[in-house]
C-alpha angles and dihedrals in degrees: 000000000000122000126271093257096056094065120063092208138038132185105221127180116220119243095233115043089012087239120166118233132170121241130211105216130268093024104141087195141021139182130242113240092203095044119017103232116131107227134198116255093215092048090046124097109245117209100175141019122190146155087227125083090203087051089055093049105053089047091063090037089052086043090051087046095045101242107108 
């Protein structure tokens, strides 16, 4: 697996609802749209890495949708 700054956007779950969320590198930290709480980016569980936005994007989508 490459390393987190080899990729410009990352697909990242929040420790708290599980909600995906898309993740502009290197962020250090993001907030959660559904509940509010800022997570880590190195505690958070990562399910997609990418150089396309649209890429990032479907991957969450397909996760929301359970089909990932």
């Amino acid at each position: 697996m490459l390393p987190l700054s080899a990729k410009r956007f990352i697909v990242a779950l929040c420790r708290n609802c599980g909600e995906p969320r898309v993740i502009r590198m290197p962020a250090r930290s993001f907030m959660c749209f559904k509940c509010g709480l800022r997570n880590n980016v190195s505690k958070s569980k990562l399910i997609g890495m990418t150089d396309d936005i649209d890429e990032a994007a479907h991957l969450a989508r397909k996760f929301k949708l359970g089909i990932f």
